[in-house]
N, C-alpha and C positions, 0 to 999 in steps of 0.2 A: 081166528086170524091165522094167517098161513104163514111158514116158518121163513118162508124164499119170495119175493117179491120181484118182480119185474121190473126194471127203470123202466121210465117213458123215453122215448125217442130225443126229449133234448137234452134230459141226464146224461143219457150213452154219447151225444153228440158232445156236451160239455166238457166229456168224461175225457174222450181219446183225446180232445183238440190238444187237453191238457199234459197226458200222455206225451203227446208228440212232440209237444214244446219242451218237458222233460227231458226226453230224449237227448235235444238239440242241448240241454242245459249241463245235463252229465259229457256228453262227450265233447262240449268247450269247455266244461271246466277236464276233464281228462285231458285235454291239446293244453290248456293253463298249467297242467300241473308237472305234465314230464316233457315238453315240447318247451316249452317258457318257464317253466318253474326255476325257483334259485335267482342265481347273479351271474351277468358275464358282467367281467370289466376290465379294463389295465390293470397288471401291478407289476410295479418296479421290484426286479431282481437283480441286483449290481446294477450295471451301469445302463440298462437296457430295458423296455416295457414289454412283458409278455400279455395276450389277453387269455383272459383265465375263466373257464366257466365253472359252478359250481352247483351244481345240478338241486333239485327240491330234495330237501330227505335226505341227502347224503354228504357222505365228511368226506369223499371225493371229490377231485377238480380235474380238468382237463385244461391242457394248454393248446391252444392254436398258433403258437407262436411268437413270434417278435413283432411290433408295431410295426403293421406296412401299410400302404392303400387296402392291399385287401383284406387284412384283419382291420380296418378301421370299416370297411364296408361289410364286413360280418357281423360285428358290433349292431353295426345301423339297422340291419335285417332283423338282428333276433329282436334290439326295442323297439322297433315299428310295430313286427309279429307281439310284440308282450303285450303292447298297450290295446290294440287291435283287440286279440283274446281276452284281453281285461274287459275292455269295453263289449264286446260280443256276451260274455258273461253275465255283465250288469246287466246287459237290455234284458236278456233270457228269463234272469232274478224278478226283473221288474213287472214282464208280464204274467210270472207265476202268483206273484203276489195281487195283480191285478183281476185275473180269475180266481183266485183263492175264494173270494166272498160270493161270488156264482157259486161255485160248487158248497159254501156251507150253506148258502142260502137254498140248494136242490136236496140239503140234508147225505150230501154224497160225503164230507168231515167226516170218518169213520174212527181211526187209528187214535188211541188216545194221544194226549200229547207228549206224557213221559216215553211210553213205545217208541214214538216215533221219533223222537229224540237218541235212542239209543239205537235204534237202526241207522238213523241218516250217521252216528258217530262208528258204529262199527264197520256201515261199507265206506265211510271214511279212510280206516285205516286199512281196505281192503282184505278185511275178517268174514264178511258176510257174503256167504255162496261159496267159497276157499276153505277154512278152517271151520267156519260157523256155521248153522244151519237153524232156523227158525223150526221150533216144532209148539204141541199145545195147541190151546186155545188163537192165539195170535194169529195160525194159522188161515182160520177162515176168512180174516178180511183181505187176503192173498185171493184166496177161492172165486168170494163173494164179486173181487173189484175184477178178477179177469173175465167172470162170469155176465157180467153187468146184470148183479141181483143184489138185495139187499135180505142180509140175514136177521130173522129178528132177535133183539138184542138182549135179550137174556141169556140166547145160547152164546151171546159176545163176552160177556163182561167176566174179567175175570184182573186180578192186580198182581200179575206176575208174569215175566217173562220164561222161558224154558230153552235153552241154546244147544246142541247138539256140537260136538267138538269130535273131530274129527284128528285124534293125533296122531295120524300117520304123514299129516301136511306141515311143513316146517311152516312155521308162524313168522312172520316179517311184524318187527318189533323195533319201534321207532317212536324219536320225535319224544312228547311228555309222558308217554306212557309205558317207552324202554325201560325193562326190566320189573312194571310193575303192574303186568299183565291185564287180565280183565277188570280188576277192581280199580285197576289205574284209569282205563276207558270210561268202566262207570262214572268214577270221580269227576274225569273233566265232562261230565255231564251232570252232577248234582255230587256234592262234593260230603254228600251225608251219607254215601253208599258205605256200607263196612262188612266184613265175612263177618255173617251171623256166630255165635261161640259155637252151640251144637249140630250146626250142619255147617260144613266146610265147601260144600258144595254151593252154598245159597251166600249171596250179596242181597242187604234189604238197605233202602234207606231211611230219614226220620221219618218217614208217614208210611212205613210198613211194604212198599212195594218190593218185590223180591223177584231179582235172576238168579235163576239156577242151570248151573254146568253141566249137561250130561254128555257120556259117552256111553256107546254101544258093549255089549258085556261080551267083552273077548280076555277070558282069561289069560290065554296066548300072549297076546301084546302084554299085560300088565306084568306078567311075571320075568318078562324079557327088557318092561324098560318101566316098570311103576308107575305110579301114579300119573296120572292124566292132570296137568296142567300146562295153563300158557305163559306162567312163567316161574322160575323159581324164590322170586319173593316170599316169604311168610305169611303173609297177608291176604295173597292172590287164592283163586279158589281152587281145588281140588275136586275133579269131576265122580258125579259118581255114577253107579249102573244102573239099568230099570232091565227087565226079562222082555218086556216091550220092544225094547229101542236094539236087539239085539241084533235086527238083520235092516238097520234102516240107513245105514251108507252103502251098502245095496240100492238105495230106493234112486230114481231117479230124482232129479231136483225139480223146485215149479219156480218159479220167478213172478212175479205182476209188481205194478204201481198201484202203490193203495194212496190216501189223501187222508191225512189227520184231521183234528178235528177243525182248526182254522182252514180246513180247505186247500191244503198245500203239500206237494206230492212228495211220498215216501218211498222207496224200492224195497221188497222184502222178499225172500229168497228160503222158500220152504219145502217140505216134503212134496212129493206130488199128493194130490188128493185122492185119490183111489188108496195109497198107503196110509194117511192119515184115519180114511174111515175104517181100513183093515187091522189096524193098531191099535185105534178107539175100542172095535167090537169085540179084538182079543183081547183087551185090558178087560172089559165087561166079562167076555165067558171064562177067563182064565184067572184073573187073579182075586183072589176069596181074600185077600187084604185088604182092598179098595173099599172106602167109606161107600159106601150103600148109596147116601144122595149124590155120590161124586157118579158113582155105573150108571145109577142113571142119567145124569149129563151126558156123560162118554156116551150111550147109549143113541141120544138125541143127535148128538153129533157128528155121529160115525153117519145113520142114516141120512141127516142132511149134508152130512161132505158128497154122502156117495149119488146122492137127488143132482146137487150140481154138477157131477162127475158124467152120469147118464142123460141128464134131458139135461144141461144146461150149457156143457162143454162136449160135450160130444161123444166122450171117451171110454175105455172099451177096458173092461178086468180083466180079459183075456188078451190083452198088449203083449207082444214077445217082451215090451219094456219092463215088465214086470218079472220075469222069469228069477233075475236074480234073488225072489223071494222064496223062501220053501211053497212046495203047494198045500201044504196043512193052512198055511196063510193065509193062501190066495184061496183058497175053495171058503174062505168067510165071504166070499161076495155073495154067495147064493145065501144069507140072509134079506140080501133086499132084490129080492126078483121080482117082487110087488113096485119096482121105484118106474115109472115111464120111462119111455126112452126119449132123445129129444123131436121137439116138434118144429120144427121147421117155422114153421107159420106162428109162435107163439113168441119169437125170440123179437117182437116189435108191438 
């Protein structure tokens, strides 16, 4: 059985519609959240009514003023606009949920549902693409769903997320999870998450699924500002190093919508794939610490990230976009120069 499989014609067709309706659903809920988000309303200060906005998110207010025709006809604008956007929202909700069961029924449900639970909350709080970075395993259903291929699921399965933290980005920390960083996030998502005792790095919850924090090993930054976390809670996690991950804020970023398992679309925001299979292969040639049956996974994965990369996406390991990696790195492509290139004619 082959590792990459091809959608038919009306998977891809079911796939984008829903994409695009996505699309249309993240950027009204964006126009809902900072364009309408909060309260405008009167309030009396002595003897006079100013209208006061109080924007989403923020202990900030703005004043427009003292009640007049035109701050009463300002008013009227932004809740016409709120409910409007509300309602634009709901409909958008309504049809994703209405294709949802199209797409499990095409077996396109990929992302499990705790995953995708913990993505839809981290580009919630605008963590994910910014501060955080999707690496691992989780990776390929990013690959697989911009690819419109289906990987098989052995090389999927895995009960752990892996996040790359980029601390050089000031973290916007807000809302119920100010001050009590990632394990706060995990929380309002399954409220059994807790930092493991002997990895400080890893959050598991009661059935054993486990995120772990990494950062890229720059002794430089640590010794100029410590430890790598998102917040200073006790609780919160403490990121740690791989020899890996050492040149991968370097990497370019990849972005796609993938669709969990109920059929319903997730944004996930990871390495590009040419860096994924180049990371995988040097974890395989380089590190003589790696469990045995883990290099080989790595192994399997590096070659199928990089099959998607050349016949599936188009894309090229000699990209100038790549340059910011050493080329001790980059010269691991030439393990798979056996992978096709794409075919045009095969992509239907």
């Amino acid at each position: 059985m082959s590792e990459i499989i091809q959608l038919d014609y009306d998977s891809l067709r079911d796939a984008v519609d829903v994409r695009d309706r996505f699309d249309l659903y993240r950027e009204a809920r964006r126009d809902a959240r900072h364009s309408y988000g909060g309260s405008m309303n009167f309030e009396r200060r002595g003897k006079a009514e100013y209208l006061i906005r109080r924007p989403y998110g923020s202990s900030t207010r703005k004043s427009y003023g003292r009640r007049t025709p035109e701050t009463e006809e300002t008013l009227r604008k932004f809740l016409v606009g709120k409910a409007e956007v509300r309602d634009r929202v709901a409909a958008l909700r309504q049809q994703l949920n209405d294709r949802a069961r199209i797409l499990r029924a095409r077996d396109l449900g990929r992302v499990p549902l705790l995953t995708a639970r913990i993505m839809r909350r981290l580009d919630d709080l605008n963590w994910l693409g910014t501060s955080l970075t999707v690496l691992g395993t989780n990776a390929l259903y990013a690959y697989e769903a911009k690819a419109g291929v289906r990987i098989e699921a052995g090389l999927l399965a895995t009960s752990d997320v892996d996040v790359l933290y980029d601390a050089r980005r000031r973290l916007d920390l807000s809302g119920e999870v100010n001050g009590t960083g990632l394990v706060g996030a995990l929380q309002s998502v399954d409220r059994s998450f807790r930092k493991t005792p002997n990895r400080p790095y890893t959050a598991a919850n009661r059935e054993g699924y486990m995120v772990d924090l990494l950062e890229p090993l720059d002794h430089g930054r640590t010794m100029r500002k410590g430890e790598a976390r998102l917040s200073d809670h006790p609780d919160d996690l403490v990121a740690t190093t791989t020899e890996s991950s050492r040149w991968l804020l370097n990497a370019p970023k990849f972005e796609a919508t993938t669709f969990d398992e109920t059929g319903l679309p997730v944004r996930m925001v990871t390495i590009d794939p040419r860096v994924f299979a180049l990371q995988k292969q040097w974890i395989v040639e380089n590190d003589s610490s790696r469990d045995p049956l883990k290099r080989t996974r790595d192994a399997e994965q590096a070659r199928v990230a990089a099959t998607i990369v050349t016949r599936h996406l188009g894309l090229s390991f000699d990209d100038p976009a790549l340059s910011g990696l050493p080329r001790s790195f980059r010269d691991l492509s030439d393990r798979w120069t056996d992978v096709p290139s794409e075919d045009p004619t095969d992509r239907w």
